[in-house]
VOSELUM-407231 format. One record per residue (C-alpha): x, y, z; residue in three letters. Coordinates in Angstrom, 2 decimals. Example, Ala and Ser with C-alpha at 12.3 -4.5 7.8 and 13.67 -1.06 7.14 Angstrom:
REM VOSELUM-407231
+---------+---------+---------+------+
!      px !      py !      pz ! resn !
+---------+---------+---------+------+
!   12.30 !   -4.50 !    7.80 !  Ala !
!   13.67 !   -1.06 !    7.14 !  Ser !
+---------+---------+---------+------+
//
This chain:
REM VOSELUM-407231
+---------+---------+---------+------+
!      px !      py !      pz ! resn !
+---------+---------+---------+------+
! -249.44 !  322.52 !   13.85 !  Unk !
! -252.30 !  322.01 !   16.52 !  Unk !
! -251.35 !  322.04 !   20.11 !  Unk !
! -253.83 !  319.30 !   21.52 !  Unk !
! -254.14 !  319.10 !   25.38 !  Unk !
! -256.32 !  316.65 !   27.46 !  Unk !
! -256.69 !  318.10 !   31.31 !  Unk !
! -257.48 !  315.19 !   33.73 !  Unk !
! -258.69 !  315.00 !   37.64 !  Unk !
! -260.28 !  313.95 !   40.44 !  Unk !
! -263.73 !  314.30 !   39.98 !  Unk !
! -265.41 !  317.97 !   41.49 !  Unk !
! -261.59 !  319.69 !   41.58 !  Unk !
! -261.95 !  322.24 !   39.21 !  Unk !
! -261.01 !  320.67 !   35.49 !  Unk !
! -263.22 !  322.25 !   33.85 !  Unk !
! -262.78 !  326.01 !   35.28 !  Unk !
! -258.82 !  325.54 !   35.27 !  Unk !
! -259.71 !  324.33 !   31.48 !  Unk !
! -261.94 !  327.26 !   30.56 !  Unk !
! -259.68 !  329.98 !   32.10 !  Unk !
! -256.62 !  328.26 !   30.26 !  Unk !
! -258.59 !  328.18 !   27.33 !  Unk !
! -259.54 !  331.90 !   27.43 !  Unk !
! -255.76 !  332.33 !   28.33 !  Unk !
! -254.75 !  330.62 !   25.23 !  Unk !
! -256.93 !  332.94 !   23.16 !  Unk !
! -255.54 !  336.30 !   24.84 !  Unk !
! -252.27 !  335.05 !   23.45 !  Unk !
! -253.84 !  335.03 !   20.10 !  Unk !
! -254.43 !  331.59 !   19.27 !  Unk !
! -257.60 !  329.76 !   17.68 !  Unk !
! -259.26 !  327.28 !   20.62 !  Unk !
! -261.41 !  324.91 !   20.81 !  Unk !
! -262.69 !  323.02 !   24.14 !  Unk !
! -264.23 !  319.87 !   23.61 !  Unk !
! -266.41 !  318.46 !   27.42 !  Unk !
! -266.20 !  315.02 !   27.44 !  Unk !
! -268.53 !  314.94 !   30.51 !  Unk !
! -272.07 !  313.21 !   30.49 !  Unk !
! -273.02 !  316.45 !   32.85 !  Unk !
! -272.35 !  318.55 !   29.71 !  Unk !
! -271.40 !  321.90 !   31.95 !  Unk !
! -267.17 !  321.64 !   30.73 !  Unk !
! -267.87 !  324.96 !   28.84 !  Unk !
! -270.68 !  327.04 !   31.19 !  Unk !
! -268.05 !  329.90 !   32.31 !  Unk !
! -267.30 !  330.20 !   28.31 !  Unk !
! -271.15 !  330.22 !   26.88 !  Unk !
! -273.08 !  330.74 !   29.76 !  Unk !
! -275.49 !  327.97 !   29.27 !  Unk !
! -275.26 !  324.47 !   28.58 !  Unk !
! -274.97 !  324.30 !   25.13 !  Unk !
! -276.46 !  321.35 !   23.06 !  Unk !
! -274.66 !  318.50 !   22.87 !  Unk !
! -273.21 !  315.96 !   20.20 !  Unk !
! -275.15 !  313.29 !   21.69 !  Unk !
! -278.63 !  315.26 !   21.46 !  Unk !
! -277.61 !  316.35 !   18.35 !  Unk !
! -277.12 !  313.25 !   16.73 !  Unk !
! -279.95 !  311.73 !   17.56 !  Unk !
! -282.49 !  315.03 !   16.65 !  Unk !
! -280.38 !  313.70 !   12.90 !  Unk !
! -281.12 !  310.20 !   13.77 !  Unk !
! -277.22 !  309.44 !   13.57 !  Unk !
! -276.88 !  310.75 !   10.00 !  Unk !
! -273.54 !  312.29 !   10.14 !  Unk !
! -273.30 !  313.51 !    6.82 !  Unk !
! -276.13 !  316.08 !    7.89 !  Unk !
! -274.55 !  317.67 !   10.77 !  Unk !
! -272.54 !  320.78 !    9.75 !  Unk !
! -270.05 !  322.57 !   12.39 !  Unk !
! -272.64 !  325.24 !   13.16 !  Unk !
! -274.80 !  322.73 !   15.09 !  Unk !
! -272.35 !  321.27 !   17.40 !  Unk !
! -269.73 !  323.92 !   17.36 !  Unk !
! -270.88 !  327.56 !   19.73 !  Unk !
! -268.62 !  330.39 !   20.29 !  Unk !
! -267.73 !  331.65 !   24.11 !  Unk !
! -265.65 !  334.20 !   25.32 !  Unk !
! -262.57 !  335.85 !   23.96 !  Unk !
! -264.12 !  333.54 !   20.65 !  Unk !
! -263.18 !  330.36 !   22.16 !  Unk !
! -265.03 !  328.01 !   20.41 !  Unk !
! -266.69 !  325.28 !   22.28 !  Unk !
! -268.18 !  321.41 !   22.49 !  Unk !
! -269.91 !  319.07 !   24.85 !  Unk !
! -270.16 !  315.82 !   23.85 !  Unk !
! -272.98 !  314.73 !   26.69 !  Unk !
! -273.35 !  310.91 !   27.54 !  Unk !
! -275.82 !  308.55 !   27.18 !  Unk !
! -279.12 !  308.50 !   29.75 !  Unk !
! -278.00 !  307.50 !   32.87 !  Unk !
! -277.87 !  303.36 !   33.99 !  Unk !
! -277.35 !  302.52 !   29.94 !  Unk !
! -274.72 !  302.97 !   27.67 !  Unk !
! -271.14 !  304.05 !   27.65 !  Unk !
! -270.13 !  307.40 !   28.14 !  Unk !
! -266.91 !  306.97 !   26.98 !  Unk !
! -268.23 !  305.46 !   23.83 !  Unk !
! -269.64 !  309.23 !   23.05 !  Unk !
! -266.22 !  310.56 !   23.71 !  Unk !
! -265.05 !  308.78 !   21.28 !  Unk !
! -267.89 !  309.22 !   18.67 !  Unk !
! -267.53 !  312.87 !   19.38 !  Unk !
! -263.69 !  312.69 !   18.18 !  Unk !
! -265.04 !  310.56 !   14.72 !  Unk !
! -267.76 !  313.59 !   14.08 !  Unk !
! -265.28 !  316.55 !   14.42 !  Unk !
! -262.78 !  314.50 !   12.32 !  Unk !
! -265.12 !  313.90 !    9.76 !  Unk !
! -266.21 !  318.05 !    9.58 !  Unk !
! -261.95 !  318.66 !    9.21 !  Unk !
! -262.53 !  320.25 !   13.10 !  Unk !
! -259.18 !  319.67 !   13.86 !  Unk !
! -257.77 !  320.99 !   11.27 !  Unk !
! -259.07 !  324.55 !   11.86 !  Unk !
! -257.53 !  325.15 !   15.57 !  Unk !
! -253.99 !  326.52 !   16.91 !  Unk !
! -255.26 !  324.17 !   20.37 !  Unk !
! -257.49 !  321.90 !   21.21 !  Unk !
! -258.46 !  321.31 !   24.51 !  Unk !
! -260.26 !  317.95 !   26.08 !  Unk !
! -262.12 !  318.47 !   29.37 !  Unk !
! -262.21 !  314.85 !   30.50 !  Unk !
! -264.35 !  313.48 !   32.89 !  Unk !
! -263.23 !  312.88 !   36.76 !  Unk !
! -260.36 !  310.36 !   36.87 !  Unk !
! -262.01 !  307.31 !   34.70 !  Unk !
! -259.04 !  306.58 !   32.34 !  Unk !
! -260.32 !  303.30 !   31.08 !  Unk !
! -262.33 !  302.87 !   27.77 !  Unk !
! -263.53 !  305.80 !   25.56 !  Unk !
! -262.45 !  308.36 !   28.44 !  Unk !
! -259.11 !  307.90 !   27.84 !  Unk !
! -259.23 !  308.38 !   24.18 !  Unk !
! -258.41 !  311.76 !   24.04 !  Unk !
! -254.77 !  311.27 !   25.64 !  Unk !
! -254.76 !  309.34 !   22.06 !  Unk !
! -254.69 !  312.70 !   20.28 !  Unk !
! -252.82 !  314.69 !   22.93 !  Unk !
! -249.78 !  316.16 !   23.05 !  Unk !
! -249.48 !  317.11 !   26.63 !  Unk !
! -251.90 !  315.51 !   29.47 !  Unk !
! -252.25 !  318.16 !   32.24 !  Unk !
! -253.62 !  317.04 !   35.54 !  Unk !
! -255.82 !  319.57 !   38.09 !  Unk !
! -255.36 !  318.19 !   42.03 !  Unk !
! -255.12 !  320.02 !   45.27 !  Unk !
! -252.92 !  319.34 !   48.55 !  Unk !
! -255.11 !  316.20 !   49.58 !  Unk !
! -254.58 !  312.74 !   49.55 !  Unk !
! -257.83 !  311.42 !   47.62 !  Unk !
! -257.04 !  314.20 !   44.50 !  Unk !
! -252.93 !  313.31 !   44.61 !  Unk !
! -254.08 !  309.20 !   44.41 !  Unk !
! -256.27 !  310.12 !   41.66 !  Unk !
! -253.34 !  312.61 !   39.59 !  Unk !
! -251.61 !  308.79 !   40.33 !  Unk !
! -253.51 !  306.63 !   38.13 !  Unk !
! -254.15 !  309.49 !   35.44 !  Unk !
! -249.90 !  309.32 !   35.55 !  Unk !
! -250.14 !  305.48 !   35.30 !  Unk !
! -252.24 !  306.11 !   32.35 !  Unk !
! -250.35 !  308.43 !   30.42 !  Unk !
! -247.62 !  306.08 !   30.97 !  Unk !
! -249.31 !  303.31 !   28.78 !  Unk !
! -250.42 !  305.71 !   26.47 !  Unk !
! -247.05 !  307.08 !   26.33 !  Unk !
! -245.95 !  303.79 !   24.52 !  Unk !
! -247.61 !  303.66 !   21.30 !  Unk !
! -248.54 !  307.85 !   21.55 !  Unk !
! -246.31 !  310.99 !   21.68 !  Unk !
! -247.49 !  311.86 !   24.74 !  Unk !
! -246.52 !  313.80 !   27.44 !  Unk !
! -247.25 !  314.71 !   30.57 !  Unk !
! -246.81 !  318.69 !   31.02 !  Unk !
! -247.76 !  318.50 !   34.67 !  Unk !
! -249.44 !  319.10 !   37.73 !  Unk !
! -252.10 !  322.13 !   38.44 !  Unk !
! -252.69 !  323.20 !   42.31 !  Unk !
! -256.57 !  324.34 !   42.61 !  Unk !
! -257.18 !  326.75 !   44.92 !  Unk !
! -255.14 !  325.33 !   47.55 !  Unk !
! -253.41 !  327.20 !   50.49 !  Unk !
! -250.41 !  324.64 !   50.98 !  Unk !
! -248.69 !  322.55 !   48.81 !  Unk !
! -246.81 !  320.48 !   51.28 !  Unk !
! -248.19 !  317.09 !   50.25 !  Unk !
! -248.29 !  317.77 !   46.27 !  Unk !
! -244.32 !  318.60 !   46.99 !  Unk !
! -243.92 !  315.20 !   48.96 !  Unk !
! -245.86 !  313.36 !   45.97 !  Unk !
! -243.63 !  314.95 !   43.05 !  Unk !
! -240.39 !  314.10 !   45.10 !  Unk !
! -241.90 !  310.59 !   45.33 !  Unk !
! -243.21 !  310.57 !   41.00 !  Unk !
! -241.18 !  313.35 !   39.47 !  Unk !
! -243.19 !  315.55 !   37.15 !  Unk !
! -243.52 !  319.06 !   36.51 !  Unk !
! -245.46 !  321.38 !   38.94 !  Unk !
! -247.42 !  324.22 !   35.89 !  Unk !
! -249.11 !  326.29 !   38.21 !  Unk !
! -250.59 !  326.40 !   42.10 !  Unk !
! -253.43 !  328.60 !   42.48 !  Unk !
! -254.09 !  330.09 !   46.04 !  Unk !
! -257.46 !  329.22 !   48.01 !  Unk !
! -259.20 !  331.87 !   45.80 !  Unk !
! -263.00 !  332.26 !   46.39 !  Unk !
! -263.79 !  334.28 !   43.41 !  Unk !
! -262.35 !  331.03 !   41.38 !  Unk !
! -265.38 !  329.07 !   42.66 !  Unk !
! -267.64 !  332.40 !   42.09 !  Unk !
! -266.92 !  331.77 !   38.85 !  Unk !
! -268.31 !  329.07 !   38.03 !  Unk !
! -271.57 !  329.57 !   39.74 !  Unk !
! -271.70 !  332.73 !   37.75 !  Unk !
! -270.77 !  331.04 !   34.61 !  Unk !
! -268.34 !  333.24 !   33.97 !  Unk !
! -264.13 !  332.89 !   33.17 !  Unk !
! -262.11 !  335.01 !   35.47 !  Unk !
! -261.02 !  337.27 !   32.43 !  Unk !
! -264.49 !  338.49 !   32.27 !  Unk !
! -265.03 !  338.81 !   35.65 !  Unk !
! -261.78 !  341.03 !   35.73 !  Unk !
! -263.24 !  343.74 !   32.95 !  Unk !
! -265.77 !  344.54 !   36.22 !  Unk !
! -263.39 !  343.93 !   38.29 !  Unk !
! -259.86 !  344.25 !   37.70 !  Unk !
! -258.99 !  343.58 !   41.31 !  Unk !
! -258.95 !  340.06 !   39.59 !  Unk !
! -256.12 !  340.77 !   37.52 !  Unk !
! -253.61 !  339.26 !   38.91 !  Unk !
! -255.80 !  335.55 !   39.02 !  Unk !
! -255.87 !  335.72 !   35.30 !  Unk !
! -251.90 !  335.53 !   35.96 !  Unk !
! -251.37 !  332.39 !   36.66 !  Unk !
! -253.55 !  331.42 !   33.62 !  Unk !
! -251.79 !  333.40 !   31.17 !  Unk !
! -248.54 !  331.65 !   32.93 !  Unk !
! -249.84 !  327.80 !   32.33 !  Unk !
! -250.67 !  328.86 !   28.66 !  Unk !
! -247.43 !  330.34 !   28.23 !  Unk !
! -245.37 !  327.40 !   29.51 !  Unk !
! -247.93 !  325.59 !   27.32 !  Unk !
! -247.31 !  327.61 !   24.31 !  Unk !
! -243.32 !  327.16 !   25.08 !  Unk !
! -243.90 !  323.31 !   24.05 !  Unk !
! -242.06 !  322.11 !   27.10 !  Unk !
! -240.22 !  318.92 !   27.41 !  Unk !
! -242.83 !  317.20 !   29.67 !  Unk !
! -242.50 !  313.74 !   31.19 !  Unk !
! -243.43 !  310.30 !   30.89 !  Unk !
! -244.40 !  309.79 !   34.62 !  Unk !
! -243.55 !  306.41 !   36.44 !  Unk !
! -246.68 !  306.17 !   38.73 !  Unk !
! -246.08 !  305.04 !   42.41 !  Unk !
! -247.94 !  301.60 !   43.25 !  Unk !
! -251.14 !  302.02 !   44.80 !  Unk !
! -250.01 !  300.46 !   48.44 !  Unk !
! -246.83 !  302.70 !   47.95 !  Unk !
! -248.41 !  305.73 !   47.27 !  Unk !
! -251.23 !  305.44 !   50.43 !  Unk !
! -248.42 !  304.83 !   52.53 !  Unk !
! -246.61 !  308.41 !   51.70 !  Unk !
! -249.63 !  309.99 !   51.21 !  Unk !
! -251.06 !  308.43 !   54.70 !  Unk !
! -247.60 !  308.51 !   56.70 !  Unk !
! -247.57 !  312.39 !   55.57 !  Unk !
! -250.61 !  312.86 !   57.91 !  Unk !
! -250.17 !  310.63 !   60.36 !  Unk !
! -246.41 !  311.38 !   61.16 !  Unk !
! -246.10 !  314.93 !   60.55 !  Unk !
! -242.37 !  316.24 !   59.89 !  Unk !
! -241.35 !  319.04 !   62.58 !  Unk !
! -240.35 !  322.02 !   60.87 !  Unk !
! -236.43 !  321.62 !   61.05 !  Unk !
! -234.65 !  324.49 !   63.59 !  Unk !
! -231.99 !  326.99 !   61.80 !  Unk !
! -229.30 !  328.07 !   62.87 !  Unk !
! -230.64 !  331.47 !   63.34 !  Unk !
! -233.37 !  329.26 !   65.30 !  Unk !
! -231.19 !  328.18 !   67.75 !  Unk !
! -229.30 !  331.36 !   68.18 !  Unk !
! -232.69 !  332.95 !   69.17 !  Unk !
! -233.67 !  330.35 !   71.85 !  Unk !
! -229.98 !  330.45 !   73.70 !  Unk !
! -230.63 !  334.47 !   73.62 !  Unk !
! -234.14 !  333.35 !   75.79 !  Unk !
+---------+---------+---------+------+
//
């Protein structure tokens, strides 16, 4: 049975190097991946390939949309640990629908029996746009996993990803696994959010530089550890989402706060700070002053 996960988020927050260190992750635990960028910037799978690989969008068109004469080889490139690996591209920019190549990307790898071939499959989905084609994937998913920090605009965005895999969740078995902290150094506000929307809390990765280095070097943080395995323990907390992944948890079908509701937490949270409350130990100390 393939394990099919779609990884949503505000746009520039990390998706697709949380999805290509998962990915790798997935494949150190032995499994057959596939990523699949559903991103008219075509870059989901750089720190796998090193290169933007062609996509199924410049591909079809070299075949002049002739399906029947595209073969696996010519969308389909290997990456590290063998993760295999596809951008689907967009159309040129101010025409078309990008989300309509998301979706003829999912018809072309059905058609070459793609699916059939993987242990996981994982969609890298563009920003937070769940309307149209770019929320096709969560149509095929098993698990939606959303990437946010501690801020408010990333948290509102994680909101209306929720929403959608709510409506999804009707007429799909979908779930939501849950949230991924990127290299954030609190998590005060994503706490205050999941009190407000229950959900699961995978992973929260500290305010690590070399996970940015990364990407600029095009590289996952597995093989940036066999140079230096100072690194080690970052590829932790990938190996840990892919084993709660591999666990098939539970998940959740979230109920999304209303938009007004949710800037009101999010904005009171700032704007009204809560005092750190005094111990009893605390108190002890000051009457010792």
């Amino acid at each position: 049975m393939t394990l099919t996960l779609a990884v949503y988020g505000k746009g520039g927050i990390g998706k697709s190097t949380t999805s290509c260190n998962i990915s790798t992750a997935l494949a150190k635990r032995g499994k057959k991946v596939l990523q699949i960028g559903c991103d008219p910037k075509h870059d989901s799978t750089f720190t796998l390939t090193g290169f933007l690989i062609p996509t199924i969008i410049d591909t079809l068109q070299e075949k002049d949309f002739h399906y029947e004469d595209i073969w696996p080889e010519d969308v389909i490139y290997k990456g590290y640990a063998g993760v295999d690996c596809v951008e689907a591209g967009g159309p040129p920019a101010g025409a078309g629908c990008g989300g309509y190549v998301v979706g003829e990307t999912v018809k072309l790898l059905k058609e070459l029996n793609a699916f059939d071939e993987y242990d996981v499959i994982l969609f890298d989905v563009l920003g937070d746009v769940v309307c149209g084609g770019f929320a096709a994937p969560l149509n095929y998913a098993d698990y939606c996993l959303i990437v946010t920090d501690n801020g408010f605009d990333a948290l509102f965005a994680a909101n209306r990803i929720a929403a959608s895999v709510r409506e999804k969740a009707r007429t799909h078995p979908l779930r939501l696994a849950g949230l991924i902290g990127n290299r954030t150094s609190k998590r005060d506000l994503i706490d205050k959010y999941v009190e407000a929307v229950p959900m699961p809390v995978l992973e929260i990765l500290p305010l690590i530089e070399d996970i940015r280095v990364s990407r600029v070097k095009g590289k996952t943080l597995f093989e940036m550890t066999e140079n230096d395995p100072s690194l080690d323990y970052v590829c932790n907390y990938y190996l840990n989402i892919a084993d709660q992944l591999l666990a098939m948890p539970e998940g959740v079908v979230p109920n999304d706060a209303q938009d007004r509701e949710l800037f009101t937490l999010l904005s009171d949270f700032y704007l009204n700070p809560q005092a750190p409350k005094q111990t009893e130990e605390d108190e002890l100390d000051l009457m010792m002053v």
